[in-house]
C-alpha positions, 0 to 999 in steps of 0.5 A: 280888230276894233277898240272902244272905251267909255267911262266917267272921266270926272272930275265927278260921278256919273250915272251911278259910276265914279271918276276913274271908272272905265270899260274898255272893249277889244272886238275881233270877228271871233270875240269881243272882250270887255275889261272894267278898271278904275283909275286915280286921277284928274280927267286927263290922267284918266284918260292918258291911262285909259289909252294906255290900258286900251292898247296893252289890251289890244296887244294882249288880245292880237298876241293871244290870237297869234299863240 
């Protein structure tokens, strides 16, 4: 299993994308699903919730895996 973001942390846009905006990646030899989100807050807030996102992500994929 493997995890990956990317994103604009901010304060401001980036290459067309606002602040907040995020795509995180959960990839297994099977799949690879992609999730976008857009979060509300200063760069570390962005990326406190990316990395809480990313790991509810991870859970939800390796319990699907499991079911």
């Amino acid at each position: 299993m493997s995890v990956s973001v990317t994103g604009v942390g901010g304060p401001g846009p980036e290459e067309g994308f606002p602040a907040g905006s995020v795509f995180i990646s959960v990839g297994s030899r099977c799949t690879v699903r992609t999730f976008p989100h857009t979060f509300s807050g200063s760069p570390e807030e962005v990326v406190s919730l990316t990395t809480l996102q990313a790991l509810t992500h991870l859970k939800d994929v390796l319990l699907e895996k499991d079911a």
